[in-house]
C-alpha positions as a Markdown table, in Angstrom:
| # | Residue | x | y | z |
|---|---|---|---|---|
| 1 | Unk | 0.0 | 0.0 | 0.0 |
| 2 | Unk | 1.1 | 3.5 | -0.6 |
| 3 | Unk | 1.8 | 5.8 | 2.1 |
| 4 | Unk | 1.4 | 8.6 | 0.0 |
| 5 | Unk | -2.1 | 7.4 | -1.5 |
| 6 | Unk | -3.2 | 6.5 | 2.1 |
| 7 | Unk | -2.0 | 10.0 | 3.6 |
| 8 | Unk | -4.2 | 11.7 | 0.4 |
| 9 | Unk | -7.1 | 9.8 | 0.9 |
| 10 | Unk | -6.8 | 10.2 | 5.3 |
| 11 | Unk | -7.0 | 14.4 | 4.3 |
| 12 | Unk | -10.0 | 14.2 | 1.9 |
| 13 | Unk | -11.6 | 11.9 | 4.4 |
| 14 | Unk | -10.7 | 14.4 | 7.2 |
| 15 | Unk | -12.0 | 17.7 | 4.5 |
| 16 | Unk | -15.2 | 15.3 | 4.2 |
| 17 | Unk | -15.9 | 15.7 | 8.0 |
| 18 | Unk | -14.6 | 19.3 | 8.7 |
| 19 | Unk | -17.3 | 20.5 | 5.9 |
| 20 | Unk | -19.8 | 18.4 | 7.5 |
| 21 | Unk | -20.3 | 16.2 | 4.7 |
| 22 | Unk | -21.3 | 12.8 | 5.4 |
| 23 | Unk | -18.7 | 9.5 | 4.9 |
| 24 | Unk | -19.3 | 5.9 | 4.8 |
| 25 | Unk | -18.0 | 3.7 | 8.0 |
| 26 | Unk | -17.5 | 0.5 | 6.5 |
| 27 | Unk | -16.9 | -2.8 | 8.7 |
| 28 | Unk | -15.6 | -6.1 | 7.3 |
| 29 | Unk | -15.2 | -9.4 | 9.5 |
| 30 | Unk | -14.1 | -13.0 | 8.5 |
| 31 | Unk | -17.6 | -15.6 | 9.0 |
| 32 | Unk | -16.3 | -18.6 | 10.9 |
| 33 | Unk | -13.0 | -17.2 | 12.2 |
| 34 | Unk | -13.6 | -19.0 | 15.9 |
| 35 | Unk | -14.2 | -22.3 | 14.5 |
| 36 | Unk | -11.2 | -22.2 | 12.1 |
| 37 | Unk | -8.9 | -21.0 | 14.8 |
| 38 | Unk | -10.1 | -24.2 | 16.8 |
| 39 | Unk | -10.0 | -26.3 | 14.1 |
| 40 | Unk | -6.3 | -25.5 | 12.3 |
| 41 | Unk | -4.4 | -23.8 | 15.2 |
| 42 | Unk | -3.5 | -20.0 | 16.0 |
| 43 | Unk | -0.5 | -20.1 | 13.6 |
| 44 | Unk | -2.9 | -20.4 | 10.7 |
| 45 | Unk | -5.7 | -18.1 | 11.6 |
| 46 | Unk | -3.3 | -15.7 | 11.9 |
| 47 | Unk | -1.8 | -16.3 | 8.4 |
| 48 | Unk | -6.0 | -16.5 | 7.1 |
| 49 | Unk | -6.1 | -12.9 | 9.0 |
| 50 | Unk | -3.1 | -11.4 | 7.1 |
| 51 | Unk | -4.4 | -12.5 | 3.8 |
| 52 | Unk | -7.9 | -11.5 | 4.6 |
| 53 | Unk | -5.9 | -7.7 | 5.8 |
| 54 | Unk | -4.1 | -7.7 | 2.5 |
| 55 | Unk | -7.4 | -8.5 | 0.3 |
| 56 | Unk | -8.9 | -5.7 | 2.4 |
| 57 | Unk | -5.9 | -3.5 | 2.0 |
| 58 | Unk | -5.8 | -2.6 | -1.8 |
| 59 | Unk | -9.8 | -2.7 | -2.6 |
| 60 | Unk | -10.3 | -0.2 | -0.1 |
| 61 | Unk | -7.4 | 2.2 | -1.2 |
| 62 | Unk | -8.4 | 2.0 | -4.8 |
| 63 | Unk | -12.1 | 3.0 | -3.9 |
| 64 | Unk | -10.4 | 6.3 | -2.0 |
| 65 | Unk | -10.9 | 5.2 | 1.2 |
| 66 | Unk | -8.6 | 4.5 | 4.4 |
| 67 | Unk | -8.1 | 1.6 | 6.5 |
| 68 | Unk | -9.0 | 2.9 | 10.5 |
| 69 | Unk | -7.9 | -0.3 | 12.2 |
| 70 | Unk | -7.8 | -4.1 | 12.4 |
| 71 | Unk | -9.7 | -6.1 | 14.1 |
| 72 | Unk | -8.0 | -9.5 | 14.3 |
| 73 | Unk | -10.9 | -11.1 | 12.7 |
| 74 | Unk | -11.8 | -7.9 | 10.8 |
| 75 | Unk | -11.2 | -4.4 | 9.8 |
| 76 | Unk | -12.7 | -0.4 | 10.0 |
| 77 | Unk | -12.5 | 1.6 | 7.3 |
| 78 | Unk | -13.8 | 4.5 | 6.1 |
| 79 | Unk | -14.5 | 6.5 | 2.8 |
| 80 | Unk | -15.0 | 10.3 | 2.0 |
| 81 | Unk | -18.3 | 9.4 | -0.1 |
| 82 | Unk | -20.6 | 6.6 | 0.3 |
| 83 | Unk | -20.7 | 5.8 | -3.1 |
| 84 | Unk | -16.9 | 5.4 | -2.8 |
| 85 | Unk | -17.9 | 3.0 | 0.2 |
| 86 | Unk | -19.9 | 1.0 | -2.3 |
| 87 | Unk | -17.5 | 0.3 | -4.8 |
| 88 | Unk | -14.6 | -0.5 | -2.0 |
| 89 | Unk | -17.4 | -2.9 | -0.4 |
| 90 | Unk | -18.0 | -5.0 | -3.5 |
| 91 | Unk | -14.4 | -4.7 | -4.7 |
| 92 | Unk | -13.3 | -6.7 | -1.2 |
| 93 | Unk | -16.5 | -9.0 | -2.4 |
| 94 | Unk | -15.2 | -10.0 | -6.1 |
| 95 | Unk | -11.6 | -9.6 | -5.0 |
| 96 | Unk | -12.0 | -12.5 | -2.3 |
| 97 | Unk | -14.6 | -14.5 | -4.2 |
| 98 | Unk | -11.6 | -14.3 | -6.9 |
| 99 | Unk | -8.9 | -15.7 | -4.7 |
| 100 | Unk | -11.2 | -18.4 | -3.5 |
| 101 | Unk | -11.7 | -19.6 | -6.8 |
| 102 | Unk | -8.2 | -20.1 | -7.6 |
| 103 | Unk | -6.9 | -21.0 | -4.4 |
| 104 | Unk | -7.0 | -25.3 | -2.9 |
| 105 | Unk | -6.2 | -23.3 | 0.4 |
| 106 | Unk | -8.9 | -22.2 | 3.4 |
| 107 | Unk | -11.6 | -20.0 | 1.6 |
| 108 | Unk | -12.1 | -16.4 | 3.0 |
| 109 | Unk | -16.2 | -15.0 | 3.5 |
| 110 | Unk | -16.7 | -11.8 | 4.9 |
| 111 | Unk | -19.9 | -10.3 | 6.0 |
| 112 | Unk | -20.0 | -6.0 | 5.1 |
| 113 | Unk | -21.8 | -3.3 | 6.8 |
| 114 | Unk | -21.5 | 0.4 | 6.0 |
| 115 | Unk | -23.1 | 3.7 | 7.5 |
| 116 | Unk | -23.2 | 7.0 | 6.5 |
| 117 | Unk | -22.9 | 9.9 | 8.8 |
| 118 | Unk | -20.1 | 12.4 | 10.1 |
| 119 | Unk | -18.1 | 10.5 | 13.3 |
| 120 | Unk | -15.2 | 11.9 | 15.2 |
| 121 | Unk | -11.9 | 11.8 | 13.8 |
| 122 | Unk | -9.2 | 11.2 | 16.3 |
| 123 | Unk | -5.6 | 10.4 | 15.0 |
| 124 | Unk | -6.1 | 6.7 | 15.0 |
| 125 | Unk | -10.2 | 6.2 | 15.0 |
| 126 | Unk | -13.4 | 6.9 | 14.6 |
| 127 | Unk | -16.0 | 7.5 | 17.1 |
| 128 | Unk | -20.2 | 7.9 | 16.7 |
| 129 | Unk | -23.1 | 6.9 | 16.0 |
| 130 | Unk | -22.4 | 5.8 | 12.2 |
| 131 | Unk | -19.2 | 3.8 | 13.6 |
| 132 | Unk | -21.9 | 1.9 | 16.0 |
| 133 | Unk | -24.0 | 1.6 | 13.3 |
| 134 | Unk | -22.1 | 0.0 | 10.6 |
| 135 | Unk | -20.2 | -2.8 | 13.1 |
| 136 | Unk | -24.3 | -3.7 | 14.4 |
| 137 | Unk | -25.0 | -3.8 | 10.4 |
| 138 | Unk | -22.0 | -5.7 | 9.8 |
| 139 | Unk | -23.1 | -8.6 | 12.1 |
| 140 | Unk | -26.1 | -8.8 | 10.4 |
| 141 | Unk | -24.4 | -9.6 | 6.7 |
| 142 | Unk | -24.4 | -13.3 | 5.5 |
| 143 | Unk | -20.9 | -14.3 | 4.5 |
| 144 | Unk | -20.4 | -13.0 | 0.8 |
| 145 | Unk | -22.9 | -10.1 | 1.4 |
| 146 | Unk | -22.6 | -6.4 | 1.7 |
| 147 | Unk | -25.8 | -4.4 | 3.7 |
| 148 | Unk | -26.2 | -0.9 | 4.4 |
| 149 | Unk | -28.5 | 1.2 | 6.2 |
| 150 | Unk | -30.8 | 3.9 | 5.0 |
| 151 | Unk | -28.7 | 6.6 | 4.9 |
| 152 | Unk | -26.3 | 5.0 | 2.6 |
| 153 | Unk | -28.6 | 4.2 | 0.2 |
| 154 | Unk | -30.4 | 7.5 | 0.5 |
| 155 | Unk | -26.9 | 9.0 | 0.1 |
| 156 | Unk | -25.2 | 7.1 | -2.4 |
| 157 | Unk | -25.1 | 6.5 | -6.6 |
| 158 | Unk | -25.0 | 3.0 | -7.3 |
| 159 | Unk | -22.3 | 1.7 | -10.8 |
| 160 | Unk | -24.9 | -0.2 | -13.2 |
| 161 | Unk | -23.3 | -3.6 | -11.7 |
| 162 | Unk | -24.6 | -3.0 | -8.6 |
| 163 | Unk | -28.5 | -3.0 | -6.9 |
| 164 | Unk | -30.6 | -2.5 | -4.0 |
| 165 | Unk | -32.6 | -5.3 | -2.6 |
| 166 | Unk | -34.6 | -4.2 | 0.6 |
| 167 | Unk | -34.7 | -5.8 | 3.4 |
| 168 | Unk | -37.0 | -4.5 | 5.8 |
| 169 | Unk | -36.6 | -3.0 | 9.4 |
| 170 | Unk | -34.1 | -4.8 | 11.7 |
| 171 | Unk | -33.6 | -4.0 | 15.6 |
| 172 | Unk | -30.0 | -3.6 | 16.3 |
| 173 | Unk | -29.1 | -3.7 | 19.8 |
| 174 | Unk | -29.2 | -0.9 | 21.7 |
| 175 | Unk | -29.7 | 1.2 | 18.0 |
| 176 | Unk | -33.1 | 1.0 | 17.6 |
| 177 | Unk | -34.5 | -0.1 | 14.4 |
| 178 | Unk | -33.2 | 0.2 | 10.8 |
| 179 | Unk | -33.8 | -0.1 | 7.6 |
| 180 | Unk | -32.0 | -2.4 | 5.7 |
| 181 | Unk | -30.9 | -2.6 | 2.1 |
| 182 | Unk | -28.5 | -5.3 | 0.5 |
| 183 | Unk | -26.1 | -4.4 | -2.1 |
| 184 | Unk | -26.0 | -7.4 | -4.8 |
| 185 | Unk | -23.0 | -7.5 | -6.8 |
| 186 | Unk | -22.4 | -10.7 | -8.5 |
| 187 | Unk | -23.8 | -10.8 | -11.6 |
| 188 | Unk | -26.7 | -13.4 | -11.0 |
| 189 | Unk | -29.8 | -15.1 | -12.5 |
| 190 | Unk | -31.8 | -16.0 | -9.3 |
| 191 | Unk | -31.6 | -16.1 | -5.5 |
| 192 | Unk | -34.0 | -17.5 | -3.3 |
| 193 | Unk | -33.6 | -17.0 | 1.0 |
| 194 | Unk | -35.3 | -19.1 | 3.3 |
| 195 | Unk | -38.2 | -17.7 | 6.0 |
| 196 | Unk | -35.7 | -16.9 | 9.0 |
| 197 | Unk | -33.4 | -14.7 | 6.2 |
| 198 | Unk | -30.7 | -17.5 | 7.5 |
| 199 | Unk | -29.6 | -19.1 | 4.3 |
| 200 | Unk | -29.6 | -17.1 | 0.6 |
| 201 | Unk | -28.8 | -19.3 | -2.5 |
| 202 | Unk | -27.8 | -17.6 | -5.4 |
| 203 | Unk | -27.7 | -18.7 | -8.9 |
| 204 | Unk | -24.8 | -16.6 | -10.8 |
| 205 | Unk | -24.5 | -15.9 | -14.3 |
| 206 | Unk | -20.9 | -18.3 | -13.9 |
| 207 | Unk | -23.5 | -21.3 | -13.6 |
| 208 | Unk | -22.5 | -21.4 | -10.0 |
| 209 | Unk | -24.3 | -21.7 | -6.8 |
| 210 | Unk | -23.5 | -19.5 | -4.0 |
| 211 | Unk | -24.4 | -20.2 | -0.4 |
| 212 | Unk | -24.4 | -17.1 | 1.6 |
| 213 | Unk | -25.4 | -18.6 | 5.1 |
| 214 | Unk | -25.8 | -16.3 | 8.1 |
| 215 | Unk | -24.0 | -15.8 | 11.1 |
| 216 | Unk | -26.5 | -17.6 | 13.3 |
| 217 | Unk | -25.5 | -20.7 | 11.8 |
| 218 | Unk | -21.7 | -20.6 | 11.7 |
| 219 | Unk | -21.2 | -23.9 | 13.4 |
| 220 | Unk | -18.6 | -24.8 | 16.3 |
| 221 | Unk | -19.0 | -28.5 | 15.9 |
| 222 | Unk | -20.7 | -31.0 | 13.0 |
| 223 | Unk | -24.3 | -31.4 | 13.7 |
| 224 | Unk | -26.5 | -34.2 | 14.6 |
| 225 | Unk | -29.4 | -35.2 | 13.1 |
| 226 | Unk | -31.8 | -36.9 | 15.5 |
| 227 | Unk | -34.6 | -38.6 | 13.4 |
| 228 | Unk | -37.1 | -35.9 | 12.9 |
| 229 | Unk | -36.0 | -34.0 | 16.0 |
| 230 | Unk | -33.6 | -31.0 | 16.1 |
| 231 | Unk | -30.2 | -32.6 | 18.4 |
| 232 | Unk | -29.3 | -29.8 | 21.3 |
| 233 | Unk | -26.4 | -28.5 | 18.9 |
| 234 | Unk | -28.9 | -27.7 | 16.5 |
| 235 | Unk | -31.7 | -26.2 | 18.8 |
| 236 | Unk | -29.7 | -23.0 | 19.0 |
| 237 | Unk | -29.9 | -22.5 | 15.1 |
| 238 | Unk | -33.9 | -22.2 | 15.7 |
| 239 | Unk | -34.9 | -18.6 | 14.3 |
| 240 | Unk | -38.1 | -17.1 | 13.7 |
| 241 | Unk | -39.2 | -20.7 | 13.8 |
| 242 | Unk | -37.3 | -21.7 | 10.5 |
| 243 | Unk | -34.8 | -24.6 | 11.0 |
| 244 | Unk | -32.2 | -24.8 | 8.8 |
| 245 | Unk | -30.7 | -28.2 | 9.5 |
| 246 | Unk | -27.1 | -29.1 | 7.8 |
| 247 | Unk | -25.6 | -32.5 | 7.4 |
| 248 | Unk | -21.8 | -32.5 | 6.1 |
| 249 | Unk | -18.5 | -31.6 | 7.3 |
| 250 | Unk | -17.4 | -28.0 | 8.1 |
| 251 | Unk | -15.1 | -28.5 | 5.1 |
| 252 | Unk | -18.5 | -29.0 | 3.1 |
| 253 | Unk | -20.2 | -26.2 | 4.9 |
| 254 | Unk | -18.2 | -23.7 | 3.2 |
| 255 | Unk | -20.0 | -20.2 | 4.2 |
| 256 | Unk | -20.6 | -18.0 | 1.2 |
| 257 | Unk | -18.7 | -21.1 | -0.4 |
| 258 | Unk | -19.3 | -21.6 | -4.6 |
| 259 | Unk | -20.7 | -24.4 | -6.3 |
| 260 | Unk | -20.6 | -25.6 | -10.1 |
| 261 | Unk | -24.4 | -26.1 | -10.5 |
| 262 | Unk | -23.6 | -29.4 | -12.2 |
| 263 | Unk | -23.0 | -30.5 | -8.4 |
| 264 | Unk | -26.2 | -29.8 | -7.4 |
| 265 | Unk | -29.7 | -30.9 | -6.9 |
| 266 | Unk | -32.5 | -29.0 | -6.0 |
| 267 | Unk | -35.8 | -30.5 | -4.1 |
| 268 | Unk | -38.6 | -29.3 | -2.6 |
| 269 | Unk | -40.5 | -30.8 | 0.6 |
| 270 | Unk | -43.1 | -29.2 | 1.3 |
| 271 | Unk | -42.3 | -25.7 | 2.3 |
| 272 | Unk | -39.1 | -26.5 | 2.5 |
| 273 | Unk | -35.8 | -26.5 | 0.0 |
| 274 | Unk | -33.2 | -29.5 | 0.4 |
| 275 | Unk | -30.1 | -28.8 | -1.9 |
| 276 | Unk | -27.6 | -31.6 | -2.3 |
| 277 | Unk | -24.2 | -30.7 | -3.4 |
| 278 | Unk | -22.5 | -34.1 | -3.9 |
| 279 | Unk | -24.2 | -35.8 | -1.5 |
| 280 | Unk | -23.8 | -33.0 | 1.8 |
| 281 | Unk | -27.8 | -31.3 | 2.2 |
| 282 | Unk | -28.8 | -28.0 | 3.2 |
| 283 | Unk | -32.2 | -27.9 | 3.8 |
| 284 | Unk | -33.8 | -24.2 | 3.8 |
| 285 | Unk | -36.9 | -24.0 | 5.5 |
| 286 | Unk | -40.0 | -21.9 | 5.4 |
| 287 | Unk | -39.6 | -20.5 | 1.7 |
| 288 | Unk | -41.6 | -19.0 | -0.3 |
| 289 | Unk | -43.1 | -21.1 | -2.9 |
| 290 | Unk | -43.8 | -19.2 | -5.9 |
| 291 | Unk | -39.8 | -17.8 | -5.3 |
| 292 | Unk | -39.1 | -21.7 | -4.9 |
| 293 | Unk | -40.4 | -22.6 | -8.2 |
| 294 | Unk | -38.9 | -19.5 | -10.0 |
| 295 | Unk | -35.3 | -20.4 | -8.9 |
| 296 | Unk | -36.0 | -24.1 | -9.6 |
| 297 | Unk | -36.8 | -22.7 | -13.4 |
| 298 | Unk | -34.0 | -20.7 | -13.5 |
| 299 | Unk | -32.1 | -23.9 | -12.4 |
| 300 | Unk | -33.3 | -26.1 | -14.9 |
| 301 | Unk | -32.2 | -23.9 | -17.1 |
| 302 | Unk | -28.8 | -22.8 | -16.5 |
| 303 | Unk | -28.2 | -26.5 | -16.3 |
| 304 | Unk | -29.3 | -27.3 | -19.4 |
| 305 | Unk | -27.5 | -24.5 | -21.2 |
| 306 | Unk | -24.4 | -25.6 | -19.3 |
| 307 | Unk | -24.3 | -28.8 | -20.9 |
């Protein structure tokens, strides 16, 4: 990284702030750091961190903004203009989605959250509202997804490769409630998201299938399925009354992880969605049916034209 890009773009971001304009607080943490560190040892989450840093590093410098801080797991940055915020946030997307196609090593996810507002500056961070705002946002996002609250997308212009998908109010702890909007920026055909908003599938113009699976079900151990009864390591993944039961490895279990949609079979079960990807299920639960059918089209079809 350049010192001198990174001292040009800390002085418009400060400018931003002294004129009362409003920036974009960006926060960006690695889905299923815990269980990896457990799994592979402290020598190798540490290495996953540094990549993850270095990813991080370069999207956000050539989208003009600054990197505030690490996190370990995670970094703060910010941007003198939201829509500058946007186009760092789904660089850091495409950039890691990139490596973890070409890569046989550990795949990185990161879930993205962004405010807009005017924080303090201080020499080495940001303090407010927005700052508060953006790391609550943040821990909503799926691994693979980027969400932003109302006064980013009331403040910025989206690029014609990205859109808005809304997703309702959300209480955030001790923030109220906010509106939610998610940023989509792979280029895709369909995407379907169970009732609890736990699990989103999406069907990419690649012919791939992406899971994008939600915090709430970043597993610490493999699962047990008990006949038709949720084991006690699954009771905790009970939301909204959707269960979203998984039987496969972690290594299976890849969070945001990509699939070649000629590894995968779709099936529906009542109001539920089982998706096989050789051999390891997901099973989504809750969904809407008419969405359900629509992606199973799309499906077919990609499929076909793949072959």
């Amino acid at each position: 990284m350049s010192w001198s890009t990174t001292l040009k773009n800390r002085q418009r971001l400060r400018a931003a702030l002294e004129s009362g304009e409003g920036i974009a607080v960006m926060f960006s943490d690695i889905r299923g750091f815990s269980s990896y560190t457990a799994r592979e040892g402290d020598r190798a989450a540490f290495q996953l961190s540094r990549l993850h840093q270095r990813l991080l590093e370069e999207a956000i410098q050539e989208s003009e903004g600054v990197l505030v801080k690490s996190l370990g797991d995670g970094v703060m940055a910010a941007f003198p203009d939201p829509s500058n915020g946007l186009a760092g946030a789904a660089r850091i997307q495409r950039s890691i989605a990139a490596r973890n196609r070409t890569s046989d090593e550990a795949p990185i996810d990161v879930g993205i959250g962004l405010a807009a507002g005017t924080p303090i500056m201080t020499e080495n961070d940001l303090i407010g509202h927005s700052v508060n705002l953006s790391q609550r946002i943040s821990a909503l996002a799926k691994g693979g997804q980027i969400l932003v609250s109302s006064s980013v997308q009331q403040a910025a212009t989206l690029s014609e490769d990205l859109r808005y998908i809304p997703l309702g109010t959300r209480a955030l702890k001790g923030l109220g409630s906010e509106e939610i909007f998610e940023v989509a920026w792979m280029a895709e055909r369909a995407r379907l998201t169970d009732g609890g908003d736990l699990v989103t599938l999406v069907l990419t113009d690649r012919s791939t299938l992406v899971l994008e699976i939600s915090k709430e079900l970043q597993p610490g151990a493999e699962p047990v399925e008990d006949g038709n009864r949720l084991s006690r390591a699954l009771s905790k993944w009970i939301y909204r009354g959707t269960k979203a039961l998984v039987r496969t490895s972690l290594a299976a279990f890849g969070v945001g992880r990509e699939h070649p949609i000629d590894r995968v079979r779709l099936s529906l079960d009542g109001r539920d969605v089982v998706v096989d990807i050789d051999g390891h299920g997901l099973r989504l639960g809750n969904v809407d049916r008419e969405e359900a059918q629509r992606f199973f089209d799309q499906m077919t079809i990609a499929q076909e034209q793949s072959q």
